[in-house]
FIVOVO-572636 format. One record per residue: residue in three letters; x, y, z of N, C-alpha, C in turn. Coordinates in steps of 0.05 Angstrom, whole numbers, padded with zeros to 5 digits, always signed. Each point is the difference from the previous one (the first is absolute). Last residue first. Layout:
N
ALAXYZXYZXYZ...
This chain:
397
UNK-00069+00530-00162-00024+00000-00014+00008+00021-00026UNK+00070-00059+00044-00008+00029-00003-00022+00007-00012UNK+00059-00085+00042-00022+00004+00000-00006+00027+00000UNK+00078-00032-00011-00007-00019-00001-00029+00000-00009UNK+00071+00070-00025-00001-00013+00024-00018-00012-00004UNK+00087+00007-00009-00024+00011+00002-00010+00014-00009UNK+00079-00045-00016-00018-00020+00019-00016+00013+00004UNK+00056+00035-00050-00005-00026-00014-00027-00006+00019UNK+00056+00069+00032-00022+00004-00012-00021-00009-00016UNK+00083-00018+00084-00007+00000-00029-00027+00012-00014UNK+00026-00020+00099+00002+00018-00006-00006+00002-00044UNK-00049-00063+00092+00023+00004-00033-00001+00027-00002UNK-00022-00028+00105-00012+00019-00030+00027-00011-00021UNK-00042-00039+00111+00021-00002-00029-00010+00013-00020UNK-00008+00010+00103-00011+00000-00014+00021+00003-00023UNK-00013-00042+00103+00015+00015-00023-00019+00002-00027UNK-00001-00009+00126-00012+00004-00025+00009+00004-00031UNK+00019-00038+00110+00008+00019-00018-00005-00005-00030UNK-00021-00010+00125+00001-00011-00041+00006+00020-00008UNK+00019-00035+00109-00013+00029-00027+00000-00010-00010UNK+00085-00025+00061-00036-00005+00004-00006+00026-00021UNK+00094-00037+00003-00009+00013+00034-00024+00000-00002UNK+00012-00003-00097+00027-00006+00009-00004+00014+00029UNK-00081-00022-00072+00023+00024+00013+00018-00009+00016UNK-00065-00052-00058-00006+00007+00018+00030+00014+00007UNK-00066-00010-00099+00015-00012+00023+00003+00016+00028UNK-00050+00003-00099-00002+00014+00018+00013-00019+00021UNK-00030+00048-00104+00000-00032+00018+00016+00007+00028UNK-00047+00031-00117+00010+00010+00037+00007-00014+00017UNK+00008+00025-00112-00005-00020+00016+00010+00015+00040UNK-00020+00026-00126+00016-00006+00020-00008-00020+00017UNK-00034+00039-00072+00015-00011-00009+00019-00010+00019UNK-00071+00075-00002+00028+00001-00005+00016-00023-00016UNK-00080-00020+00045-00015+00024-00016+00030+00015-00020UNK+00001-00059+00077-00001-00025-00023-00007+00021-00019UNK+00009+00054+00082+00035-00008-00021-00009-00030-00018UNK-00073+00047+00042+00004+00019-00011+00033-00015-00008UNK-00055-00052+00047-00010+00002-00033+00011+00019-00017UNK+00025-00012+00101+00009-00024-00026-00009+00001-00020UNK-00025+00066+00057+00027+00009+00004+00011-00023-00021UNK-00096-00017+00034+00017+00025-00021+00026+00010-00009UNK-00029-00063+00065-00012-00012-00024+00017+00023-00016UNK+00015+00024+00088+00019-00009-00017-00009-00019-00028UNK-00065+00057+00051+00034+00016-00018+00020-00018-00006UNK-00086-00025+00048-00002-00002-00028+00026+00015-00013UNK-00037-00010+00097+00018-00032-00018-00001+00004-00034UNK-00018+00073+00066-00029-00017+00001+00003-00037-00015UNK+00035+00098+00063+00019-00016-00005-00031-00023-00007UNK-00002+00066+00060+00008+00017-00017+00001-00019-00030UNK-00011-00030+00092-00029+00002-00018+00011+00017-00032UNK+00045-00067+00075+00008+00026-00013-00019+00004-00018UNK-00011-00071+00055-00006+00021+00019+00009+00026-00022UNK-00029-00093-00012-00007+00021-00021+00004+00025+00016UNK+00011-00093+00025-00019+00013+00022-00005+00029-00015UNK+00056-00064-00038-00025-00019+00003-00015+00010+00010UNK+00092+00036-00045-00006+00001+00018-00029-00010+00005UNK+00048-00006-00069+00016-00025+00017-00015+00014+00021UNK-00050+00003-00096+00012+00012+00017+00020-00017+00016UNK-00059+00008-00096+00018-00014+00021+00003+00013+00014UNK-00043+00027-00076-00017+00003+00032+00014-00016+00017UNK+00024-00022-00100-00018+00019+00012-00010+00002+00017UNK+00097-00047-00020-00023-00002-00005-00022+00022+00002UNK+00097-00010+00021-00007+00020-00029-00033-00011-00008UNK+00043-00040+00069+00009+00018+00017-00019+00029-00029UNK+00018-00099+00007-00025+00004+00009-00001+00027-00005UNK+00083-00047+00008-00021-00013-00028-00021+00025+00000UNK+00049-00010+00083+00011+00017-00023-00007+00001-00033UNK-00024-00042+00087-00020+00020-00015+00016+00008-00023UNK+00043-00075+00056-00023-00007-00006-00025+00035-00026UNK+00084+00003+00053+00004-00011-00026-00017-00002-00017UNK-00009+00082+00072+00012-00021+00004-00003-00019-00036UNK+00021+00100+00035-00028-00017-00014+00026-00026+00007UNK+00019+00100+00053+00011-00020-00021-00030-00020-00012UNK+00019+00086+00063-00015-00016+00015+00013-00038-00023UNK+00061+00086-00013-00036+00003+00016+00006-00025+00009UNK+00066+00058-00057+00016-00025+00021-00034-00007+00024UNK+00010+00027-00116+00002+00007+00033-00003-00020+00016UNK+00024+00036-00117+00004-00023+00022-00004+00007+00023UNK-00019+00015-00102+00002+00008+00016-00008-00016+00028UNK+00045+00017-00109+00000-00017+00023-00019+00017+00026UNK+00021-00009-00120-00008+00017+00027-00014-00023+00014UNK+00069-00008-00087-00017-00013+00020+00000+00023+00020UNK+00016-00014-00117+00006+00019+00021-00023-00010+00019UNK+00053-00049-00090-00026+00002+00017+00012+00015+00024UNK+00061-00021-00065-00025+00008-00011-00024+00002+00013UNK+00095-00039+00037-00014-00013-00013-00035+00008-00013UNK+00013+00048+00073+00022-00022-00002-00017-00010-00026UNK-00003+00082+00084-00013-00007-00026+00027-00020-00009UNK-00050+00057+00083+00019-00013-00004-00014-00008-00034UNK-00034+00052+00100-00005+00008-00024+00028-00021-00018UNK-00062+00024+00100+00019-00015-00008-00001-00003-00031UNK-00032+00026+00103-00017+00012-00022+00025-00008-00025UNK-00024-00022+00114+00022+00014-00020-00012-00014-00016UNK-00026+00011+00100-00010+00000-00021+00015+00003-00033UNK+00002-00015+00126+00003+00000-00028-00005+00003-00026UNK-00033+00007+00124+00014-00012-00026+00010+00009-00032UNK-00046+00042+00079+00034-00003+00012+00016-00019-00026UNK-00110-00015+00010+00016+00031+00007+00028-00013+00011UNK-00057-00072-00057-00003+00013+00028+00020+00028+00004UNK-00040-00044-00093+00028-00012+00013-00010+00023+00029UNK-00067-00007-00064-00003-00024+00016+00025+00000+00004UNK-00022+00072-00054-00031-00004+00014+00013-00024+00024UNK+00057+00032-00068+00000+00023+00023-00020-00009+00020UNK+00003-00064-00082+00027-00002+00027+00007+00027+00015UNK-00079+00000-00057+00005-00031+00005+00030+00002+00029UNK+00002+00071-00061-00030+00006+00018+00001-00023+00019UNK+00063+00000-00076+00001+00010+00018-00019+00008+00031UNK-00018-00055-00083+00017-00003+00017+00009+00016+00029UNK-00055+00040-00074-00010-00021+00024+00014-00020+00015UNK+00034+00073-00061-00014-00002+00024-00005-00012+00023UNK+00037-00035-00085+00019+00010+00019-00013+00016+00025UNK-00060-00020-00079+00007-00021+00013+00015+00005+00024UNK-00024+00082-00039-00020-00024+00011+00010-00017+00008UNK+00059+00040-00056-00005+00013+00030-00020-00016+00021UNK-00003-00036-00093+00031-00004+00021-00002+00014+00027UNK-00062+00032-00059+00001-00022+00005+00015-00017+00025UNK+00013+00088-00050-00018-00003+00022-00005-00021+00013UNK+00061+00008-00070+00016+00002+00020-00028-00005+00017UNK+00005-00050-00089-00022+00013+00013+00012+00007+00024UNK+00085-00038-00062-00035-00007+00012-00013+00021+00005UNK+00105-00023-00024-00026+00009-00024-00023-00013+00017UNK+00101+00017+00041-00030-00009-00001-00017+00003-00019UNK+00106+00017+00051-00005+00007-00017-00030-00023-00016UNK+00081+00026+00076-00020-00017-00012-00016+00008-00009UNK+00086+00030+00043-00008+00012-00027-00019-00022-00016UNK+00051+00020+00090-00022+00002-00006-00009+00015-00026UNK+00082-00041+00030-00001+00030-00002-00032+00016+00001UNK+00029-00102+00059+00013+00018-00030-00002+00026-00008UNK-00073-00039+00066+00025-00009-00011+00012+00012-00019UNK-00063+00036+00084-00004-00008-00028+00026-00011-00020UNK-00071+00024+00097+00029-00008-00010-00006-00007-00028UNK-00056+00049+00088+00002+00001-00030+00032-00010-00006UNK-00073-00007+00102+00035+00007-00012-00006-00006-00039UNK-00054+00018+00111-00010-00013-00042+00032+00016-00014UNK-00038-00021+00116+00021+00020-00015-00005-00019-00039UNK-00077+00027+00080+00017-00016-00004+00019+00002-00020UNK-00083+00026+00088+00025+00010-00024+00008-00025-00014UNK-00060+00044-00018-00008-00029+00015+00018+00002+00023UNK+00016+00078-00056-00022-00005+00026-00008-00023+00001UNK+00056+00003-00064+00017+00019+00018-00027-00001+00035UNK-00012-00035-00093+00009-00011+00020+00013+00000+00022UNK-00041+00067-00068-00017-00013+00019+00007-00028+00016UNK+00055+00054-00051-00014+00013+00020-00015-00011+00014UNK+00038-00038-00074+00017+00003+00024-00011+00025+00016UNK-00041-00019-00078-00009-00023+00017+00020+00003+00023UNK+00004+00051-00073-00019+00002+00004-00010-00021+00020UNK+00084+00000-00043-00002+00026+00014-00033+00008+00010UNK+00027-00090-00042+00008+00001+00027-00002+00035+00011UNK-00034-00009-00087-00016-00021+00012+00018+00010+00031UNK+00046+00035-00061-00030+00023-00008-00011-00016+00026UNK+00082-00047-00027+00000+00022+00008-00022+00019+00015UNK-00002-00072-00061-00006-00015+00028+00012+00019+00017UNK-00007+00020-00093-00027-00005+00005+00002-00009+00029UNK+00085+00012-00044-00015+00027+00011-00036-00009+00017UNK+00050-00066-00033+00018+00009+00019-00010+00027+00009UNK-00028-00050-00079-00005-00014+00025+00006+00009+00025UNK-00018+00050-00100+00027-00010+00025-00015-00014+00027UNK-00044-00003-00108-00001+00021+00026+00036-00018+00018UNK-00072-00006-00106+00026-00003+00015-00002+00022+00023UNK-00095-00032-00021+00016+00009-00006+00033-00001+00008UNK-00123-00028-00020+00036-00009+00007+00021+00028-00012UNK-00107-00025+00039+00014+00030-00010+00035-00008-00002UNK-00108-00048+00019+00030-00009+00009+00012+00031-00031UNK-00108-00041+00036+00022+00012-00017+00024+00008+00021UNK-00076-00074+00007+00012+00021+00008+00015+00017-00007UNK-00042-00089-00025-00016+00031-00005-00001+00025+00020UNK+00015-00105+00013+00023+00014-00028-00009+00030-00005UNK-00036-00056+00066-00014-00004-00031+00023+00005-00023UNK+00030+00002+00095-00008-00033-00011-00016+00005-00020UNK+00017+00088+00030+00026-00010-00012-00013-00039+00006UNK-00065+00046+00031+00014+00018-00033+00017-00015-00006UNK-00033-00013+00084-00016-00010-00025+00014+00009-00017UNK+00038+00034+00060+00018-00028+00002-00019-00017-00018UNK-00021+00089+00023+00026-00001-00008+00005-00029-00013UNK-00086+00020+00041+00005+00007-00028+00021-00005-00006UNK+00005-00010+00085-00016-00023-00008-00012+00014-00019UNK+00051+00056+00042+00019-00018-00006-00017-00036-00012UNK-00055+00077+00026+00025+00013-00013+00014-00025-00011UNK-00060-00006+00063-00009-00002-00023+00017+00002-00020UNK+00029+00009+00080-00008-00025+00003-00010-00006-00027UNK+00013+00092+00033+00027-00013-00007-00001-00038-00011UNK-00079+00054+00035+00017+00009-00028+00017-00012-00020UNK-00037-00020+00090-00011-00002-00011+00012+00001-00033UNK+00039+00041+00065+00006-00023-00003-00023-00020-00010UNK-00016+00095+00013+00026-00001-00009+00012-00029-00003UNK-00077+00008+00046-00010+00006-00025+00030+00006-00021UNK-00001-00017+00099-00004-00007-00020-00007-00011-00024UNK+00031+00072+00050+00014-00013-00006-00011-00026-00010UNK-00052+00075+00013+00016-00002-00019+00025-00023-00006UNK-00062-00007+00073-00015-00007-00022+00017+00006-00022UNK+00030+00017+00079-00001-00020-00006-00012-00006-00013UNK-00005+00088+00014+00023-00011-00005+00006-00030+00003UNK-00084+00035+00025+00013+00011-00025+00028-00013-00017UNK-00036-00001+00091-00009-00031-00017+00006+00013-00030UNK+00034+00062+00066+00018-00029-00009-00017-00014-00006UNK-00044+00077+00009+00029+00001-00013+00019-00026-00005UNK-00090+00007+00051+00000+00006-00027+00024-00009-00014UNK-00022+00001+00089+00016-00015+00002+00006-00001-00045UNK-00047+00059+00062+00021+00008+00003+00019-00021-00013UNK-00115+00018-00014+00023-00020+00017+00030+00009-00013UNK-00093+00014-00042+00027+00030+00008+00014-00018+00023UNK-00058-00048-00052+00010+00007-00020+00012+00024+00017UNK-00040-00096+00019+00013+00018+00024+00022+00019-00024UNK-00057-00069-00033-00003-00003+00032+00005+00034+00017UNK+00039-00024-00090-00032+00006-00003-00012+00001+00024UNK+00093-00023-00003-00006+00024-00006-00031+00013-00008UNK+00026-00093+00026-00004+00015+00020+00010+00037-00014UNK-00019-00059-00063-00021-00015+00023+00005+00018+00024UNK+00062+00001-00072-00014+00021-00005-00034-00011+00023UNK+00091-00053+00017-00002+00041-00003-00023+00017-00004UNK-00011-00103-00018-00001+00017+00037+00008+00019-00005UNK+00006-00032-00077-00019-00010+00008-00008+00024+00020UNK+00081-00005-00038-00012+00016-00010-00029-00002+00016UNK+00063-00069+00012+00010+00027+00012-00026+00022-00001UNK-00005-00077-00045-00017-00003+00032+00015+00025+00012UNK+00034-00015-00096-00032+00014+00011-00011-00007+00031UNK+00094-00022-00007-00009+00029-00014-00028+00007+00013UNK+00024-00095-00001+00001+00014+00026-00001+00033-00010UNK-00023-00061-00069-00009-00008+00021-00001+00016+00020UNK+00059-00016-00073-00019+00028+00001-00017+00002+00026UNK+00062-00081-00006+00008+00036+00006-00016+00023-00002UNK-00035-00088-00013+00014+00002+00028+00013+00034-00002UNK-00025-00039-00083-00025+00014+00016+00011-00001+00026UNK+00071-00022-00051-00011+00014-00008-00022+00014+00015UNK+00027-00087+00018+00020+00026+00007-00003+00024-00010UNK-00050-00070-00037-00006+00000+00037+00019+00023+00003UNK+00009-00008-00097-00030+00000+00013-00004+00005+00024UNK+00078-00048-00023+00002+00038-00015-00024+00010+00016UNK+00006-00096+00001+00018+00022+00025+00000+00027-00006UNK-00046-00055-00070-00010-00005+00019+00014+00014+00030UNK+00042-00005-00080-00014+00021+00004-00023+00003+00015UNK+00073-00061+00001+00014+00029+00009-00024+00011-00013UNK-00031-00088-00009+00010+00004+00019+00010+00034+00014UNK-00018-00029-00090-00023-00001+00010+00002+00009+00035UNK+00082-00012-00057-00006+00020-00006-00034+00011+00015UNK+00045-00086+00006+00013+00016+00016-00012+00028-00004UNK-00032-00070-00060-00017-00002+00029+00020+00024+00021UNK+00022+00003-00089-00036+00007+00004-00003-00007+00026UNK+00085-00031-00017+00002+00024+00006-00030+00015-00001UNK+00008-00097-00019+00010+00012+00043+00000+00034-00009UNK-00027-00061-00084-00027+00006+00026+00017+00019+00022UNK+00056-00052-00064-00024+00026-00010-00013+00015+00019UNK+00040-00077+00030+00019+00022-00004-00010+00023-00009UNK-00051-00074+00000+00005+00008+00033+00025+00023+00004UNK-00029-00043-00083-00022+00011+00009+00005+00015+00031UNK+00057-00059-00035-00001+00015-00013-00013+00024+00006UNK+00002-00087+00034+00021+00020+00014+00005+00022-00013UNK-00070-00054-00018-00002+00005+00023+00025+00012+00006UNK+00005-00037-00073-00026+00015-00010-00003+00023+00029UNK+00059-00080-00008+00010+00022-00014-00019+00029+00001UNK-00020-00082+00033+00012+00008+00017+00009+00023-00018UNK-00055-00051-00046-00008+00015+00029+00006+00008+00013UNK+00041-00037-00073-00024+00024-00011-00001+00003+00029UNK+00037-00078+00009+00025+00029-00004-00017+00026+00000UNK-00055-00074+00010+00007+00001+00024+00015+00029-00003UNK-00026-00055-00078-00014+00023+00015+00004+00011+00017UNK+00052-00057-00042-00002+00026-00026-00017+00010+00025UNK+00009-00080+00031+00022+00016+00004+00000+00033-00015UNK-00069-00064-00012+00001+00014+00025+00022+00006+00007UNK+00007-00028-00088-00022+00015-00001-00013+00006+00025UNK+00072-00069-00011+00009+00036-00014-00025+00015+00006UNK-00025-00079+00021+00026+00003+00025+00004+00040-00014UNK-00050-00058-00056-00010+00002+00020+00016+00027+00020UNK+00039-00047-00074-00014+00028-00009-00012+00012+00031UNK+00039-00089+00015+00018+00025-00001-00010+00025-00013UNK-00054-00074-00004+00020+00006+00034+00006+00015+00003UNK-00021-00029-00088-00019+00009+00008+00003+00012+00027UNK+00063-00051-00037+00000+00026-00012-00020+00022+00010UNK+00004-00096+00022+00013+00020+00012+00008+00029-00007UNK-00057-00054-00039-00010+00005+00019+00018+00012+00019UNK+00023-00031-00091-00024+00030-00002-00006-00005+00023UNK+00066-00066+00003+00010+00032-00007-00025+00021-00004UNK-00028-00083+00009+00018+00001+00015+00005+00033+00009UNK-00042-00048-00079-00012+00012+00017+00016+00007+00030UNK+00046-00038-00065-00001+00030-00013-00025+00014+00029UNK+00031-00091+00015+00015+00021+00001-00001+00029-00008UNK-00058-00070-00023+00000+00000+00031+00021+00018+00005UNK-00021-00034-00096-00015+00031+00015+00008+00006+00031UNK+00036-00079-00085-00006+00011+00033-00002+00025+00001UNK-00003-00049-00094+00020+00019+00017-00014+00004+00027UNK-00006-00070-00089-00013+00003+00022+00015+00018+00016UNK-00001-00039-00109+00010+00013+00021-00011+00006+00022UNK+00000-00062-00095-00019+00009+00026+00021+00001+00026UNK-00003-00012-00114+00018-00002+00030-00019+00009+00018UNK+00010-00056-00104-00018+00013+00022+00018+00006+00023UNK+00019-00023-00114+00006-00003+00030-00010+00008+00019UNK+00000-00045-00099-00012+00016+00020+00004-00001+00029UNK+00027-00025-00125-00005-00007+00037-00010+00022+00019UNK+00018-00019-00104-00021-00013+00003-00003+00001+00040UNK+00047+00079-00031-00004-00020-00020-00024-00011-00002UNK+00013+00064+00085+00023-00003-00035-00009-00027-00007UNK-00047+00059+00082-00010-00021-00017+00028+00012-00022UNK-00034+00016+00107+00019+00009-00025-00006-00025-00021UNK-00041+00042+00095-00006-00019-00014+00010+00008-00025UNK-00022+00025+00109+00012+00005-00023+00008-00021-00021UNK-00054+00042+00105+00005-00027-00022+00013+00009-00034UNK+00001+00032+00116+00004+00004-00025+00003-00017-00012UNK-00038+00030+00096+00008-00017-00015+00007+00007-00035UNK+00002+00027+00108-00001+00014-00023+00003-00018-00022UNK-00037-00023+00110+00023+00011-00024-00006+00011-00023UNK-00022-00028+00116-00004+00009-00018+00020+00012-00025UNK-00032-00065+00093+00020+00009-00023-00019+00022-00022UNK-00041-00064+00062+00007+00026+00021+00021+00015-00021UNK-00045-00082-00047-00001+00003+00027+00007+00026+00007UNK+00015+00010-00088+00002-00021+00008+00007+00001+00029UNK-00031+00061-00088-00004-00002+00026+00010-00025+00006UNK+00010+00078-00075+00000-00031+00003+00000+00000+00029UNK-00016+00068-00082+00009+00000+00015-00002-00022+00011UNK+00038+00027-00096-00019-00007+00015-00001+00003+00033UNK+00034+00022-00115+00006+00009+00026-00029-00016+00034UNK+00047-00027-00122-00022+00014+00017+00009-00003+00030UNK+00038-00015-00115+00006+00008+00021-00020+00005+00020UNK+00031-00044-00100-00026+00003+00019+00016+00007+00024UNK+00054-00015-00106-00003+00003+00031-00032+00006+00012UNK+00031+00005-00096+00012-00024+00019+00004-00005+00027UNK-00056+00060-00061+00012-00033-00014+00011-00018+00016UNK-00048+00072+00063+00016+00006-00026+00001-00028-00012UNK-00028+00065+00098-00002-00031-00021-00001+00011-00024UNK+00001+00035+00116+00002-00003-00026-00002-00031-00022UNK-00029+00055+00109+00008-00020-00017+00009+00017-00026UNK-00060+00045+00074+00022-00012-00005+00005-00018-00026UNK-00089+00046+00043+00025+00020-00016+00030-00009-00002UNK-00062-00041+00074-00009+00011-00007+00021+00029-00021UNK+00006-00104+00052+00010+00028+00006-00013+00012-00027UNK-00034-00094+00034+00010+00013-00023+00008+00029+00017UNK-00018-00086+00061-00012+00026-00017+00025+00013-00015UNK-00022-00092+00068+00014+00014-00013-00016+00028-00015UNK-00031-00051+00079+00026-00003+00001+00021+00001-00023UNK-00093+00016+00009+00007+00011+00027+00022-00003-00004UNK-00036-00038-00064+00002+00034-00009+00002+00014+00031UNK-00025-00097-00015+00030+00001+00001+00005+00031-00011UNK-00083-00038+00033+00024+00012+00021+00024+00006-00013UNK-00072-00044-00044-00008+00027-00007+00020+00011+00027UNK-00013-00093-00049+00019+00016+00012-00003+00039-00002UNK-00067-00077-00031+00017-00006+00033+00025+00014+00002UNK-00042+00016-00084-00018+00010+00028+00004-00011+00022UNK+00077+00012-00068-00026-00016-00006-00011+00010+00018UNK+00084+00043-00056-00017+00004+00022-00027-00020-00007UNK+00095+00023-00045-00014-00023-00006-00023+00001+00022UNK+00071+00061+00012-00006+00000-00025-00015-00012-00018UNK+00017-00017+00100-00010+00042-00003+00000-00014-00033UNK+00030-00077+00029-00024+00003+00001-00010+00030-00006UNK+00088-00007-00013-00007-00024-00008-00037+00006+00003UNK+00060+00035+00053+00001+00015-00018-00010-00014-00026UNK+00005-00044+00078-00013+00015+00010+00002+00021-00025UNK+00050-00066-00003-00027-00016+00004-00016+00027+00004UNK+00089+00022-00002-00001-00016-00019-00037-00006-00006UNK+00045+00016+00086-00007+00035-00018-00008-00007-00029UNK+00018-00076+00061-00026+00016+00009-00005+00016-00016UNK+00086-00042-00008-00026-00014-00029-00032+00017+00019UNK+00084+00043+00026-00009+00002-00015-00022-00023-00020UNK+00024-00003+00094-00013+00025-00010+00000+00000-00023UNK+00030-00080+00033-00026+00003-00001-00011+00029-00004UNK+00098-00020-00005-00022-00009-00022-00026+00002+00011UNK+00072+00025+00057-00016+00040-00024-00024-00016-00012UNK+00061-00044+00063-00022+00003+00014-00012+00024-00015UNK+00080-00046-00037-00020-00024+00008-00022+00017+00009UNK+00056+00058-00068+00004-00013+00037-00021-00018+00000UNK+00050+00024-00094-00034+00005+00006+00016-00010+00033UNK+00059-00017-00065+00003+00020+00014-00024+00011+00022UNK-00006-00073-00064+00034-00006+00015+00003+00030+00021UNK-00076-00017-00060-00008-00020+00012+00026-00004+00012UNK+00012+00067-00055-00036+00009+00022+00001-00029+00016UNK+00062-00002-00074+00007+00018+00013-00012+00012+00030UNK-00025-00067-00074+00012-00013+00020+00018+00025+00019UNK-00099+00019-00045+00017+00000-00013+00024-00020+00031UNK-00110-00014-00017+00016+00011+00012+00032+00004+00006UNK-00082+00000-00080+00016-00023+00022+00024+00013+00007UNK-00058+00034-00063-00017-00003+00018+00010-00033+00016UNK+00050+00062-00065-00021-00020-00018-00017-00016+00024UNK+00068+00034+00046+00009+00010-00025-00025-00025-00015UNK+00012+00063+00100-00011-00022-00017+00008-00003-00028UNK+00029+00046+00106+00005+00006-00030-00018-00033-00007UNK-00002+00065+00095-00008-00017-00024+00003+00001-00023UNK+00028+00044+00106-00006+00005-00032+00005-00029-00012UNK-00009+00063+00107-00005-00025-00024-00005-00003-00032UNK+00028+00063+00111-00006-00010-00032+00001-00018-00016UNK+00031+00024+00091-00026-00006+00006-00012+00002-00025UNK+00091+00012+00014-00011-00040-00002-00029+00012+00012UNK+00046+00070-00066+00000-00011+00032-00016-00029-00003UNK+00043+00025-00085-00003+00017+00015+00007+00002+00033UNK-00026-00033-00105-00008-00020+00029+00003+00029+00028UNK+00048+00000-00087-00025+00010-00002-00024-00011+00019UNK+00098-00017+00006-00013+00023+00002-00019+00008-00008UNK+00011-00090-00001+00011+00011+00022-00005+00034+00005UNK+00003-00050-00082-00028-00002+00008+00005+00012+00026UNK+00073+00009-00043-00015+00019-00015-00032-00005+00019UNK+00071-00062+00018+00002+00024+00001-00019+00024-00007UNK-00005-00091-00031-00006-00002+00032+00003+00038+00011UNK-00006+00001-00112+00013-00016+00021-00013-00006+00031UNK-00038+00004-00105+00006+00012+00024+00015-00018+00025UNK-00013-00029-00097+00015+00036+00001-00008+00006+00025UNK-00032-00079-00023+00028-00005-00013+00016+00029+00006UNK-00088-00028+00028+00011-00023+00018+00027+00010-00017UNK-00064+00051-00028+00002+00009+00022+00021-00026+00015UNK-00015+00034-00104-00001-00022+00014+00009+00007+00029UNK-00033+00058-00091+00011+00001+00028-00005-00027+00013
């Protein structure tokens, strides 16, 4: 291999690279005319430095015990063979730092040495901005986690915390209602112990039955409505006529709106031939308490109609009065536990829990309750049943 006869300007060029690299060809330890035409004026003193300095590391006297600050062997490199020596170094010059490579080919009687020098300043470059940017990724990586974590958590968390909340209201409204009962009970039997042949016997009597009758009813429907959120209410499905069942209901209730007064009208679309696979008691329940709800709060002289339709596989009971109406704002509110719209609790009859119930008993179906506002003033209540049997039912212990 003659390095002045087989390499070109070209070839040295790319293996050169960037002009912050330097490469030395020697052939028989003179500096080939390729190196001394292409070499840059301001590289020669680096390399006869890297030269001198690779020179002493291999030949070390005791005045030069610095020059291992400014070169060192790379550790597990190189090669060598008949005709080649290969080694990896690291090389310091002033504030620089490089990669030096000495290589050394031997054909015939000749020998060629190269000494390669590769700038680190750039590579270190890139590992620090690299370093920047891992950086960067890795409070960005955290920040997301945090935010992610936190909005996560905060979603998880709202219904335990909503659920902490309605049973925290369960609780107050709860002991509030028993509350007044027993202070009923209290004083009746305080002044029936006081004064046990007093004339006035008979009616603390009878206010004590009443209530102890609402007492009842209070408990009553607070098993009811435990049961069915455990699921552990039994439900009795059966095909039934929608049409008869709201028959039985308005003939038993138009009496008694007869003495509010108020007029309760039964309409029913088409031939009335809707037709139900559910729990009829149930339903009654539900449709009840509708009912009750709007005999209890439309004012005498008004309205009440009782409303039966079916479309598209699902059969809707309506019941609509022309009362007092809910405004936008509750209508959310309205199927909560112990809600009320009245704030002064004047209808004692009435404890906010029939319409919880009335919605567990059609999600219990498969259905749905909901509730707008009546055409001249009032709401009006619907209740959606699938008729199909596919659909039910959802929840049958």
């Amino acid at each position: 291999m003659y390095a002045s006869k087989n390499i070109s300007i070209a070839w040295y060029m790319r293996s050169v690279g960037s002009a912050e690299n330097a490469l030395s060809l020697e052939l028989d330890q003179i500096p080939t005319t390729l190196t001394l035409v292409a070499l840059p004026k301001e590289q020669k003193p680096l390399i006869q430095h890297a030269k001198k300095s690779l020179a002493e590391y291999k030949n070390p006297t005791p005045q030069d015990a610095s020059v291992s600050n400014k070169i060192q062997k790379i550790p597990g490199t190189g090669m060598e063979s008949a005709k080649m020596k290969q080694e990896f170094f690291e090389y310091a010059y002033g504030k620089e730092c490089f990669l030096m490579i000495e290589a050394n080919y031997f054909e015939r009687e000749h020998q060629v040495d190269v000494i390669y020098l590769y700038s680190l300043s750039s590579f270190w470059q890139h590992v620090r901005a690299q370093r920047l940017w891992f950086a960067f990724i890795w409070l960005a990586s955290l920040a997301g986690l945090y935010l992610f974590s936190y909005a996560f958590t905060s979603r998880v968390l709202q219904p335990l915390i909503q659920n902490d909340k309605k049973q925290k209201r369960f609780i107050a409204f709860a002991s509030h209602e028993l509350r007044s009962p027993l202070a009923v009970f209290k004083t009746g039997l305080s002044l029936l112990k006081a004064s046990p042949g007093d004339g006035k016997s008979e009616r603390i009597f009878s206010l004590l039955d009443t209530e102890m009758l609402r007492m009842e009813r209070l408990l009553q429907d607070l098993l009811c409505l435990s049961k069915m959120e455990q699921a552990s209410l039994p439900f009795q499905f059966q095909r039934i006529s929608l049409a008869e069942l709201l028959h039985s209901i308005y003939e038993k209730y138009a009496p008694i709106a007869a003495q509010k007064p108020l007029s309760l009208t039964l309409s029913i679309e088409g031939k009335g031939e809707c037709h139900c696979f559910c729990d009829p008691q149930r339903i009654e329940q539900a449709v009840v308490i509708l009912l009750d709800n709007a005999l209890s709060y439309t004012p005498p002289g008004q309205s009440v109609d009782l409303r039966l339709s079916g479309q598209c596989g699902k059969s809707c009971i309506q019941v609509a009065d022309t009362g007092i109406g809910i405004p936008d704002d509750a209508k959310g509110k309205i199927f909560d536990k112990f809600y009320r719209l009245d704030p002064s609790h004047s209808q004692k009859e009435h404890f906010g829990l029939g319409l919880s119930i009335a919605k567990e008993i059609c999600s219990a179906h498969g259905g749905k309750i909901s509730v707008c506002d009546t055409a001249g003033g009032g709401s009006t209540f619907t209740i959606t049943l699938p008729n199909r049997r596919e659909s039910q039912p959802i929840r049958n212990p």
